[in-house]
ROMITI-633498 format. One line per 2 residues: number of its first residue (from 1); for each residue x negated, y, z of C-alpha. Coordinates in steps of 0.2 Angstrom, whole numbers. Layout:
N
NUM) X,Y,Z  ...;
% end
This chain:
750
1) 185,-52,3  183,-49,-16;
3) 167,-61,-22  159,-55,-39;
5) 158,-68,-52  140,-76,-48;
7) 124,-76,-60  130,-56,-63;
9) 111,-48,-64  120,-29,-64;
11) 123,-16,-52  140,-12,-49;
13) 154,-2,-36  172,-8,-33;
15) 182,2,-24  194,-11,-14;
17) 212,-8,-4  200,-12,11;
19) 183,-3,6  170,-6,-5;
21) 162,-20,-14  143,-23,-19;
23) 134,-30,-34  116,-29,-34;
25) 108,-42,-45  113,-57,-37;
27) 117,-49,-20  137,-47,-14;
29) 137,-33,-1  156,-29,4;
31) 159,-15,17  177,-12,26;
33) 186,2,35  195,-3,48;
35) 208,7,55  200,14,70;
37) 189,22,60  176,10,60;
39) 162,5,45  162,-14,44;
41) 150,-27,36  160,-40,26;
43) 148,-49,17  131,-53,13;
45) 130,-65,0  119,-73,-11;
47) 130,-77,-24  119,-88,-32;
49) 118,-100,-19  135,-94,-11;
51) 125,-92,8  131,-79,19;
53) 121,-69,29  131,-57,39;
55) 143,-59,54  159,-55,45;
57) 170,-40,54  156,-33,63;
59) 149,-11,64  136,-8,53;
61) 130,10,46  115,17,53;
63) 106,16,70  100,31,81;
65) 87,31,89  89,50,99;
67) 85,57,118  91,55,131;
69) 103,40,123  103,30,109;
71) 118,28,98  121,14,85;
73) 133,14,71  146,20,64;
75) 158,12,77  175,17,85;
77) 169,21,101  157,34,94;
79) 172,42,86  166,44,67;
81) 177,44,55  177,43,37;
83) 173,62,30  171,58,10;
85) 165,45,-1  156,47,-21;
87) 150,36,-32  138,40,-48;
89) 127,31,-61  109,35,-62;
91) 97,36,-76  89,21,-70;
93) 105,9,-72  106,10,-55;
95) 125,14,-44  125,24,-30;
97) 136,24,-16  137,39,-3;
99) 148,36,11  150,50,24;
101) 157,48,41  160,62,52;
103) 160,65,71  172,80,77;
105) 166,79,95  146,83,89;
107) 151,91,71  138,79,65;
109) 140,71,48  129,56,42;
111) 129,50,24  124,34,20;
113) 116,31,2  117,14,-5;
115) 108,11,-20  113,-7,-30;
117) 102,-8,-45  102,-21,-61;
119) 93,-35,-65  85,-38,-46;
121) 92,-42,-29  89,-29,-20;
123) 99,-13,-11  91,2,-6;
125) 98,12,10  93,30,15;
127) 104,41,26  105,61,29;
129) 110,69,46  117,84,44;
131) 125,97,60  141,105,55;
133) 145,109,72  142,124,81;
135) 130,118,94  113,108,89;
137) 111,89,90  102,79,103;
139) 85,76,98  83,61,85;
141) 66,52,89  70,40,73;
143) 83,35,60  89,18,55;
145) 98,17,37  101,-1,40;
147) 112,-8,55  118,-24,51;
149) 127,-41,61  120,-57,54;
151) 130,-75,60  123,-82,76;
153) 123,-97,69  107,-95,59;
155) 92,-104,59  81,-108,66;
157) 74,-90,58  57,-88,54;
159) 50,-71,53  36,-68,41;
161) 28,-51,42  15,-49,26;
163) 0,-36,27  -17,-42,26;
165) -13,-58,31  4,-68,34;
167) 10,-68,53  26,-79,56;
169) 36,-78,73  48,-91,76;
171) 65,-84,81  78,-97,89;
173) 90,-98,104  76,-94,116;
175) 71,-78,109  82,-64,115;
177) 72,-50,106  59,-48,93;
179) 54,-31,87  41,-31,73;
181) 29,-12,73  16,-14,63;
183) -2,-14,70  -10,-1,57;
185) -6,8,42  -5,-5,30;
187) 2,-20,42  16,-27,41;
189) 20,-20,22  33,-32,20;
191) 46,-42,32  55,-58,26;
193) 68,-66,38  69,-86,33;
195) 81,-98,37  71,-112,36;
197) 86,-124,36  94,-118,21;
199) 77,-111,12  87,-91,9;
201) 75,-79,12  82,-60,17;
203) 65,-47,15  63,-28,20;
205) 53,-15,13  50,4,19;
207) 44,21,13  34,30,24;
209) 33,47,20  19,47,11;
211) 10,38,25  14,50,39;
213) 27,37,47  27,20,50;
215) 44,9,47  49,-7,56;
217) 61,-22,56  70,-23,73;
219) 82,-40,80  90,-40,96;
221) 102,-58,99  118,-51,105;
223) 134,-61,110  141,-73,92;
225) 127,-62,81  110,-54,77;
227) 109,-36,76  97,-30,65;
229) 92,-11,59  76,-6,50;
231) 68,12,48  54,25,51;
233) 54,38,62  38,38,74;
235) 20,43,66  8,30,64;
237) -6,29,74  -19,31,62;
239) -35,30,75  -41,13,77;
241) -56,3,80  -74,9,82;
243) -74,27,79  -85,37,91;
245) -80,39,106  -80,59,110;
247) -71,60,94  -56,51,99;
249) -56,58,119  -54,75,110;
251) -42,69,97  -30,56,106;
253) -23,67,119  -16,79,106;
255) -10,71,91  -6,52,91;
257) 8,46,99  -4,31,107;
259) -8,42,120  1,47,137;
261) 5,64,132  12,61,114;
263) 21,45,123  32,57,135;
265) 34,68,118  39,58,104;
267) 43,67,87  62,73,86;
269) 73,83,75  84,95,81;
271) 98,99,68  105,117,73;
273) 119,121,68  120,119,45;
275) 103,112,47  100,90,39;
277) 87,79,39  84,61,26;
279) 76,47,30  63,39,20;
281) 70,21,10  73,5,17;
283) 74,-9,3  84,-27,4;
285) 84,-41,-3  89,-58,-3;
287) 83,-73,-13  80,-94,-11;
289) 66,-102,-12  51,-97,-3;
291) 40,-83,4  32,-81,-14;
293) 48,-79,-21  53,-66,-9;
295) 37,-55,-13  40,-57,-31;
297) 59,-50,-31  51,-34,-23;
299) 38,-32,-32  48,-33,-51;
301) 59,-20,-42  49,-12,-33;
303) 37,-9,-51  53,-6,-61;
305) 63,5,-51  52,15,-38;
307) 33,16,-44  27,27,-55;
309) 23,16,-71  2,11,-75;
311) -8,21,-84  -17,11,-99;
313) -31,-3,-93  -26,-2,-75;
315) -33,-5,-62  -49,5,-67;
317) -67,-1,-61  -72,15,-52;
319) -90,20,-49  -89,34,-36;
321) -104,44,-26  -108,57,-17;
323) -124,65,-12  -131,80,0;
325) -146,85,-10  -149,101,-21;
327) -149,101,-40  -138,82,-42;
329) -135,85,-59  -146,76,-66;
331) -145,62,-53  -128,60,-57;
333) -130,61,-77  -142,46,-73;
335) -130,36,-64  -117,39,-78;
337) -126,33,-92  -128,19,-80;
339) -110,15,-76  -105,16,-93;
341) -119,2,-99  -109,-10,-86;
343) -91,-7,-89  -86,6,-76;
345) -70,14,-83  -69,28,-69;
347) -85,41,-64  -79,50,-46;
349) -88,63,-38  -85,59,-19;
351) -85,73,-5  -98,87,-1;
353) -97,94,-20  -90,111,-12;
355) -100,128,-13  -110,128,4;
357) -109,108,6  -125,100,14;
359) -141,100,4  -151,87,18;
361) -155,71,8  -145,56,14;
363) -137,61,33  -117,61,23;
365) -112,76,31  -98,79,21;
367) -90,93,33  -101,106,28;
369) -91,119,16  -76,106,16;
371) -61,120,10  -70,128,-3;
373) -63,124,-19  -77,130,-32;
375) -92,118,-34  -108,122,-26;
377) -120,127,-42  -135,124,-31;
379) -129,107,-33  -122,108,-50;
381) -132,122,-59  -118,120,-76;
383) -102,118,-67  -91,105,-62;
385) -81,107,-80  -98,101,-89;
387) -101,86,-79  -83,80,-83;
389) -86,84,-100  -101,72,-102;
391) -91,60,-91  -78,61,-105;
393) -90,62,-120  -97,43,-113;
395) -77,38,-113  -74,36,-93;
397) -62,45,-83  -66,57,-72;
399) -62,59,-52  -65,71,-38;
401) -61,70,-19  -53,79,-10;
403) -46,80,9  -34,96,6;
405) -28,96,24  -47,97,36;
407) -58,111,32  -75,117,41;
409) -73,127,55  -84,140,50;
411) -71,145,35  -58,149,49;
413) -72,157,59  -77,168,45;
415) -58,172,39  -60,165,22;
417) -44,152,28  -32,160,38;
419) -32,153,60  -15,157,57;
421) -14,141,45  -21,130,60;
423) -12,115,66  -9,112,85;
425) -1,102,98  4,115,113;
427) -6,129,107  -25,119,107;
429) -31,117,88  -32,101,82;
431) -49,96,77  -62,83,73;
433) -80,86,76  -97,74,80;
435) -116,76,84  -116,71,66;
437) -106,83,54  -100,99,54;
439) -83,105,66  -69,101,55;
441) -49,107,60  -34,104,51;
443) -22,113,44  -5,112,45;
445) 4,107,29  23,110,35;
447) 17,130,34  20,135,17;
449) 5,147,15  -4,132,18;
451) 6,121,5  5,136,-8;
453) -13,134,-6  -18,117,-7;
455) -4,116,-21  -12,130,-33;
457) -32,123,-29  -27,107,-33;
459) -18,111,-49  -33,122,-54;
461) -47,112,-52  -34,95,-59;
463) -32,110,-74  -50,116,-78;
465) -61,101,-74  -51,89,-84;
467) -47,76,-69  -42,59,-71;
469) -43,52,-53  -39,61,-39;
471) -48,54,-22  -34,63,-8;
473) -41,57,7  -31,53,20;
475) -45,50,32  -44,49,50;
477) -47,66,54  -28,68,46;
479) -17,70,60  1,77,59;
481) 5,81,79  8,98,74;
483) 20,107,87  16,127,85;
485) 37,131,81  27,148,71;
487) 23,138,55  38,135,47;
489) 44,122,55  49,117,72;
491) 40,111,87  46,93,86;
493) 48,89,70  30,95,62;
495) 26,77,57  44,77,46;
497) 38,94,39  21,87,34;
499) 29,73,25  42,84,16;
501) 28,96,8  16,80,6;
503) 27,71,-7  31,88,-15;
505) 14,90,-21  13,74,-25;
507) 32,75,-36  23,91,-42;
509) 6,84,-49  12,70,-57;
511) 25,80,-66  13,93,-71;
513) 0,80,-75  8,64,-80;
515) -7,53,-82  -16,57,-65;
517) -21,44,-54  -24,44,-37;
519) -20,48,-19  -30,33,-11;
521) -26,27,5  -8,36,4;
523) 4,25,7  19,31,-6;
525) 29,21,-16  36,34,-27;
527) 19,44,-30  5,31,-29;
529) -3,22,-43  -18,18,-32;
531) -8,12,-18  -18,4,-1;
533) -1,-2,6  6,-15,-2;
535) -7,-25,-8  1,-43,-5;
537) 15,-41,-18  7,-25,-27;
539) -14,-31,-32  -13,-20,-47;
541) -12,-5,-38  -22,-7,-23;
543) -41,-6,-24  -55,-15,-15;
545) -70,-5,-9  -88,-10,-10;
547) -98,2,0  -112,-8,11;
549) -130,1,11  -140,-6,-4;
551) -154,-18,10  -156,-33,19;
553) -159,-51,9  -162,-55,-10;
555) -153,-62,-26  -166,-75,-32;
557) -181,-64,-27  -173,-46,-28;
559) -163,-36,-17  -144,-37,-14;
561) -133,-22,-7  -120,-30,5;
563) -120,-34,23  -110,-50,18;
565) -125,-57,8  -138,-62,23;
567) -146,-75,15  -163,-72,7;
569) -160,-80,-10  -140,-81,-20;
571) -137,-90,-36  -124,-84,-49;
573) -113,-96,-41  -111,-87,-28;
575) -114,-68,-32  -99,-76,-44;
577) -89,-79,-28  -94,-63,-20;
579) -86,-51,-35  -72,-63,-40;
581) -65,-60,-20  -66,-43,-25;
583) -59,-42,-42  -43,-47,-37;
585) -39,-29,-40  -44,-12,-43;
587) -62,-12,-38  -72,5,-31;
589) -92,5,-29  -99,19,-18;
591) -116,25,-9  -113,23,8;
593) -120,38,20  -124,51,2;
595) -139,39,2  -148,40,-15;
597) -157,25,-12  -141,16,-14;
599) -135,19,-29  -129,6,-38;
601) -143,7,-55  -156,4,-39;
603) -149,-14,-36  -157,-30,-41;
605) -157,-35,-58  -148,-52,-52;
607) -135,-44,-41  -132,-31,-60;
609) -131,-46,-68  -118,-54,-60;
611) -106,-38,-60  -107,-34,-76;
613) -104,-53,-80  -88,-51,-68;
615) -82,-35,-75  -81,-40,-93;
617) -72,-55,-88  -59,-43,-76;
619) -54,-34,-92  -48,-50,-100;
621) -34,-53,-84  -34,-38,-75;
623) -14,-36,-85  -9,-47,-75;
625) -11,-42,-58  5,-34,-60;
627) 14,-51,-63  22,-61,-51;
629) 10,-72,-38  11,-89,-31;
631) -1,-94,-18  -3,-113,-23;
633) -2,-130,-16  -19,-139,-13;
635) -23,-158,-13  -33,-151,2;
637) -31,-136,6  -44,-135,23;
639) -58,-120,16  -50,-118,-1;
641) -38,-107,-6  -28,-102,-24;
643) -19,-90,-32  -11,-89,-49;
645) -3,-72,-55  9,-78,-70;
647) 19,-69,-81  40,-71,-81;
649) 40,-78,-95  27,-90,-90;
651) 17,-89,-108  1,-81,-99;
653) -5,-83,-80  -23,-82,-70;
655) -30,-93,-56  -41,-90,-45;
657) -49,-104,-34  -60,-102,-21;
659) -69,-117,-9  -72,-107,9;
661) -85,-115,15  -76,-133,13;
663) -88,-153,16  -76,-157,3;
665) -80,-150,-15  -66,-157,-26;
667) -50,-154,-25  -31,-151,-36;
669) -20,-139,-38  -2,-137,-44;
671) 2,-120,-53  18,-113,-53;
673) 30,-101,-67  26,-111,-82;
675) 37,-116,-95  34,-137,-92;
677) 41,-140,-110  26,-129,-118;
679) 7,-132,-122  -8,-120,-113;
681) -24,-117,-117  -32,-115,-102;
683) -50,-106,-100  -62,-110,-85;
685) -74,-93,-83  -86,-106,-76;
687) -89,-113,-94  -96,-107,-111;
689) -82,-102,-126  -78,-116,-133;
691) -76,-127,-118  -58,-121,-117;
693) -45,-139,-114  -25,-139,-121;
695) -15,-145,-107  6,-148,-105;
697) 16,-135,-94  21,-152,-86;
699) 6,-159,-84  1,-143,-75;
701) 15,-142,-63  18,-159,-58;
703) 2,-167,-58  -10,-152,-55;
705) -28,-147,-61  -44,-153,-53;
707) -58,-143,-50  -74,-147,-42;
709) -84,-131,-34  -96,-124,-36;
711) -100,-125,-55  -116,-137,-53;
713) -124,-126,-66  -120,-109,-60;
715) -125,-115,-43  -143,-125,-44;
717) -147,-124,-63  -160,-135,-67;
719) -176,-126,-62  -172,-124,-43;
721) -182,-135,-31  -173,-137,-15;
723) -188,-147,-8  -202,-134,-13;
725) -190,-121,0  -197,-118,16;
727) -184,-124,30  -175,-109,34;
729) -171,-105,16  -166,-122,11;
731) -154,-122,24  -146,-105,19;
733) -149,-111,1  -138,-126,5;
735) -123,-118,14  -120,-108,0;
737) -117,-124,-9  -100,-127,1;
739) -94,-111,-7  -89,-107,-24;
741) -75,-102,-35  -67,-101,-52;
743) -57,-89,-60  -43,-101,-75;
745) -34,-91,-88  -18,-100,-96;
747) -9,-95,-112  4,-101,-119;
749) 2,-108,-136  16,-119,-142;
% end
């Protein structure tokens, strides 16, 4: 085995007597031929730390996942052989390796790309199938880029998968199998295998097509090893929870493989004959240390090498609304001068904006006209090019939704969009309708008509309205079950197709319109500066929304807008709390239900107060929730939590600290990724200017920071009268007391 001289943060591609060698930051990956034909995995290595992961001599390649059988690797028994092998240099610094092997008994040829980049510990692994028989393939239900043996003798592993939350499985002896799918769209986002004897983590990404796939992490115990293959392949399920129930009995049966039907039918790619298909990405890495260190290798790769880079003072503060009345203009020129009095950074107009949308005040039916791409002038009597420009004139960005893929029915039934564009699952449209909105169907974007289309409306309106933020819904009313073979694509693989032309636009508008932002709620890595997915490791590009009817209790007398707040009276303390949970990140404000009665001006002048507070303090850190993060250690951590985002170079970092409904209200905490020989000012947004204290990097570190929450100010004052409360209040009153927070902000200064 050749070993690359540790500490080497490059990428880099030997060619060896025996195969290939590896260098991808710290990462030693060394592949073999053996002389049966085979593709063996030699080594992978931290070369830091000099641990092995991987069961020496074993196949490894890609894993196939096809009907009737399955086949794995790149083995001798399958009979592939090696067909070709290139290496090149990308623009990025990155070396790529293909490797092809070939099948003569099949004709079919698989390539395996393996990406090594510089400065971070991470490999990327895509493949391409491709038929160079004469007959076609057996059906692929999913691909595998990675297929790897790790040693037996591991462990005990830990299995961490990271989406909204951290969920860890135990893997040991008595586990034969484990097989991690996530549970929604934006769950698991992120694997990390631990051995929690020798603290080496080895974490997975995936790209999902655009979201149209999911990807999962797989580990079967075989005899002497662990064989482990990661990919996508199956389309996520994207109907869950609490939608109405005639909508999903229509829906279910014909497009989500979470059904019977779809279960007997999973998605497949027929390669005839000259015919290929790629896989979406699957990223590696390897690190020691812990979970935090793990998410913050992946995210310095995955913002350097595979995101498309910030636009200036992201993540925006986003006002965005909607309403079905007539004549909105001026409405909307109201709410604008509004936003931009508070800070907002973004004005989007939300759904139902179309020519023929719903003009009946506050029902949200935002089916009505959905397809037409010319704005309704009942609604907007100058045009939509005049309201951009007054949202420009006041200095904010502007946005527009759109759902590109689901029209009304009634633009099909009128022949204004084409039936033959419709998208179905054995010949029975696809379509989404309730007692409460309009018939919507969807269209199939693997035709090309249709892409031409949504690809020259979109340019157009990007073009002549000047838009900055781009709301692509990928609501649940997106399916991509499409089976009709007429539409450009064939009858299995129409969820492939979708994804293909999906990312395409996506390429294309953010080529043609560098600074656009947007997609929302599509998951892309490559495309997506306001990414949903990833939110764990990635907080600057994910945004939270706030979108509960503007009723129920009151902010010292007024009225508040959320269905969290249910008390009758709040303090600063606590509205504090509220907006600091949700300015972690991107933060999106919008009327719920096309209600003009919650609009965001009509809220109380407490509840105002407190946002506006919270979003000039955002602007002072919101840089550096694209830094790495630590969640940190507590003196007592029952009910609290923290989190510190902290540059590389550790000269600035933000904490946040919140007390969850803790009996104990002091506590300490120990911050991480600062230089302990340096000297920090370190600012509490609890306190006035001026209050700031000049603390040690060591001191920090070592011995920790205490906090005591809530602020008594902030919380009481010293004109609030707990006694003169009647009962009920008190009580409420009181309870809020176990809760507060406090956002730090550390720079270096010496």
């Amino acid at each position: 085995m050749v070993v690359l001289r540790r500490g080497i943060l490059t990428s880099k591609v030997e060619r060896t007597d025996k195969g290939w060698v590896l260098c991808s930051g710290r990462i030693n990956y060394a592949l073999d031929i053996f002389p049966d034909g085979s593709l063996r995995l030699n080594s992978l290595q931290n070369m830091d730390s000099e641990f092995e992961w991987a069961a020496t001599g074993e196949y490894t390649g890609i894993y196939i996942e096809n009907t009737p059988e399955t086949m794995a690797g790149f083995s001798g028994e399958n009979g592939f052989r090696l067909f070709d092998e290139s290496t090149r240099t990308l623009n990025n610094g990155a070396v790529e390796l293909q490797i092809s092997m070939f099948q003569e008994s099949s004709g079919m040829k698989i390539t395996s790309f393996f990406t090594c980049f510089p400065e971070v510990a991470v490999i990327e692994f895509r493949c391409r199938i491709e038929n160079l028989g004469s007959e076609p393939l057996p059906a692929i239900t999913r691909f595998n880029p990675l297929c790897i043996r790790l040693r037996g003798d591991l462990g005990p592993l830990q299995v961490n998968c990271i989406g909204d939350d951290v969920n860890r499985i135990m893997f040991m002896g008595k586990l034969e199998t484990a097989s991690l799918f996530p549970e929604s769209p934006f769950s698991p986002e992120f694997v990390a295998l631990e051995d929690t004897k020798a603290h080496e983590i080895l974490f997975f990404a995936g790209e999902c097509g655009g979201g149209v796939f999911d990807w999962s992490l797989n580990l079967q115990r075989q005899s002497g090893h662990i064989l482990l293959y990661a990919g996508a392949g199956r389309i996520w399920s994207a109907l869950k929870g609490e939608w109405p129930k005639r909508i999903r009995q229509y829906l279910l049966p014909y497009a989500y493989t979470t059904n019977p039907l779809e279960e007997k039918r999973p998605p497949n790619y027929v390669l005839a004959p000259d015919e290929s298909v790629e896989s979406p990405e699957v990223f590696i890495g390897l690190t020691d240390g812990d979970l935090d260190d793990a998410c913050n290798e992946m995210r310095y790769f995955l913002s350097k090498f595979i995101l498309p880079k910030p636009v200036e003072n992201f993540p925006w503060l986003v006002y965005q609304i909607f309403l079905t009345e007539s004549d909105i203009e001026g409405i909307l020129l109201e709410e604008l001068e509004f936003a931009a009095k508070m800070g907002f950074e973004c004005f989007s107009i939300d759904a139902s904006w179309y020519e023929g949308s719903s003009t009946v005040p506050g029902m949200g039916d935002w089916a009505t006209g959905l397809g037409n791409y010319t704005e309704s002038r009942e609604k907007f009597p100058h045009g939509m090019k005049y309201l951009s420009q007054k949202v420009h004139e006041k200095g904010l960005k502007f946005g527009i939704w759109v759902s590109p893929t689901t029209v009304d029915r009634s633009l099909i039934e009128s022949g204004k969009i084409l039936r033959k564009w419709i998208a179905q699952f054995d010949g029975i449209d696809l379509e989404w309708w309730d007692d409460n909105f309009a018939p919507m169907i969807q269209l199939c974007l693997g035709n090309p008509e249709v892409f031409n289309w949504v690809k020259e409306n979109l340019s157009r309106i990007i073009s002549e309205w000047q838009v900055d933020w781009l709301k692509w819904d990928s609501s649940p009313t997106v399916n991509y079950g499409c089976n009709c073979a007429d539409h450009g694509h064939k009858e299995g693989n129409g969820a492939y197709a979708f994804s293909q032309v999906y990312l395409e636009i996506m390429s294309y508008l953010l080529e043609r319109f560098p600074n656009l932002v947007g997609w929302e709620g599509i998951r892309t890595l490559r495309y997506g500066r306001a990414n949903h997915g990833y939110g764990y490791i990635l907080p600057g590009y994910t945004f939270q929304f706030v979108a509960e009817p503007m009723m129920g209790p009151r902010v010292w007398g007024a009225f508040s807008h959320s269905s969290e707040l249910t008390d009758i009276y709040y303090s600063a303390s606590y509205l504090d709390y509220f907006f600091r949970k949700r300015l972690m990140s991107g933060l999106i404000f919008i009327n719920c239900w096309a209600m003009a009665s919650q609009r965001l001006s009509l809220a109380p002048p407490g509840f105002l107060e407190a946002l506006k507070r919270n979003i000039r303090n955002f602007k002072i850190y919101r840089h550096l929730l694209f830094e790495d993060v630590y969640h940190l250690q507590l003196q007592r951590p029952e009910k609290w939590n923290a989190i510190e985002y902290c540059k590389r170079d550790g000269t600035e970092a933000v904490v946040f600290i919140f007390r969850e409904g803790s009996s104990e209200g002091k506590n300490q905490i120990s911050l991480r990724g600062l230089n302990k020989s340096a000297a920090y000012l370190v600012t509490s947004l609890n306190k006035q200017p001026g209050r700031e204290r000049t603390m040690s990097g060591d001191e920090l570190v070592n011995e920790g920071i205490k906090v005591e929450l809530p602020d008594p100010w902030l919380a009481v004052g010293f004109n609030i009268n707990l006694d003169a409360m009647d009962p009920e209040h008190r009580k409420q009153f009181q309870k809020q007391l176990q809760y507060g927070s406090d956002i730090l902000i550390l720079r270096k200064i010496k």
